[in-house]
C-alpha positions as CSV (number, residue, x, y, z in Angstrom):
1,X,0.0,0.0,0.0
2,X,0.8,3.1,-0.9
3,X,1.5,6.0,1.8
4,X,-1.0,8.3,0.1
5,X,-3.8,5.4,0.2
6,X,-3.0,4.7,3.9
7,X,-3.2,8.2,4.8
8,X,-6.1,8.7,2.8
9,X,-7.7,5.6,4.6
10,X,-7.0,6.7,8.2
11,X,-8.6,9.8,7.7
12,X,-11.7,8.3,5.9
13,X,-11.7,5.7,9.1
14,X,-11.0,8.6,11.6
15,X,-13.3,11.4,10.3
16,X,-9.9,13.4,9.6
17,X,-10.5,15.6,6.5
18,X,-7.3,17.2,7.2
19,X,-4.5,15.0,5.0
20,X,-1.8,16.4,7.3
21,X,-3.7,15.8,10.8
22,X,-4.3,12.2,9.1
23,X,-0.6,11.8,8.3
24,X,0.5,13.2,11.2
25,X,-2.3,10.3,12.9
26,X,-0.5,7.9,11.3
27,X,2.6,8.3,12.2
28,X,2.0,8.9,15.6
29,X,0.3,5.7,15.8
30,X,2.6,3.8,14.3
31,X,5.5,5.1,16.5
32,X,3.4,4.5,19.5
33,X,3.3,0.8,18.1
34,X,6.3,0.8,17.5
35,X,7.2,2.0,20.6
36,X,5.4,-1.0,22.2
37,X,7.0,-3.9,20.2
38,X,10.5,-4.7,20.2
39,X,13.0,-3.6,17.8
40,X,13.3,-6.2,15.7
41,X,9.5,-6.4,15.7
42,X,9.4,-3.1,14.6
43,X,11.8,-3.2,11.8
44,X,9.5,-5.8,10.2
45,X,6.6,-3.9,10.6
46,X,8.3,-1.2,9.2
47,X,10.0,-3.4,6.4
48,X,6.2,-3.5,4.5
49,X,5.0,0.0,5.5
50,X,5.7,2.7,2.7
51,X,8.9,4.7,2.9
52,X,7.9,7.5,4.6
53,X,7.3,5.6,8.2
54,X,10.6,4.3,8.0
55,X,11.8,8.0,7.9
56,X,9.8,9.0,10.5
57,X,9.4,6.8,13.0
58,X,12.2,6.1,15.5
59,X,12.9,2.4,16.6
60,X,13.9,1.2,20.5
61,X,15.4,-2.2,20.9
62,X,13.1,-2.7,24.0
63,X,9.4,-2.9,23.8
64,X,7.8,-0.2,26.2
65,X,5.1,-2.6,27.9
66,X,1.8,-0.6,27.6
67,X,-2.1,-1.9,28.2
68,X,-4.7,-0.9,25.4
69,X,-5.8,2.2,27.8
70,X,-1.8,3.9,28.4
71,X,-1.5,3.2,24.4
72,X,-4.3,5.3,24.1
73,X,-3.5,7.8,26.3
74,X,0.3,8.5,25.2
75,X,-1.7,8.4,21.6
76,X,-4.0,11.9,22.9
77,X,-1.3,13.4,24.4
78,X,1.3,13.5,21.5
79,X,-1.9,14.5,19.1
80,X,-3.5,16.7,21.4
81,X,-7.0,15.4,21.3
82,X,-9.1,13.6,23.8
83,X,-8.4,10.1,24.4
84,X,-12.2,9.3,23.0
85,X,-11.2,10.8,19.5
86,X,-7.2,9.1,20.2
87,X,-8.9,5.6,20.9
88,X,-11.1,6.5,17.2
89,X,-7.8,7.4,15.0
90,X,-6.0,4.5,16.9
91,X,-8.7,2.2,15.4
92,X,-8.7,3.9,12.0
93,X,-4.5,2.8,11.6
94,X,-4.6,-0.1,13.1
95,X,-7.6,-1.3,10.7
96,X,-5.5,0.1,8.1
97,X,-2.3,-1.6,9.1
98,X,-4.2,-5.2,9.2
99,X,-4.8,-4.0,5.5
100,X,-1.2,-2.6,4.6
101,X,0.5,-5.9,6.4
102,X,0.9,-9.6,6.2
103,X,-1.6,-11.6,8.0
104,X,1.6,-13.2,10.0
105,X,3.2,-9.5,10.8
């Protein structure tokens, strides 16, 4: 998938008609993931996501261990929004990620 389609998807999914609040969603979720797995765990995620998340997002080799609501949370802080509308644009990428990555990933 293309970085323009996933975009375009998580702000269809979110209610985001912004494209650069939906890319900024994006990326923020994905690092938040990212954040949560382990390095190498990341890198593979990474490895199928378009370009652009490679570029932006920053990799740890330790998983940060977080339960669904802290994800959420850290999510509405670094997008400043409410964790009601973070726990909505969390949703739209990770539906979109299921799309963009192998079932096994």
């Amino acid at each position: 998938m293309k970085f323009d389609e996933f975009v375009n998807r998580v702000g269809e999914r979110a209610g985001i008609s912004d494209r650069t609040e939906a890319e900024r969603t994006a990326i923020a979720v994905v690092q938040e993931l990212c954040d949560r797995i382990t390095g190498d765990e990341a890198w593979d995620l990474l490895a199928q996501l378009p370009a652009q998340f490679k570029e932006a997002v920053i990799i740890s080799p330790a998983a940060l261990p977080l339960g669904a609501e802290e994800f959420v949370e850290r999510a509405a802080r670094e997008l400043e929004v409410p964790p009601e509308e973070a726990r909505t644009r969390v949703r739209a990428v990770f539906t979109t990620l299921r799309e963009a990555v192998t079932w096994g990933e």
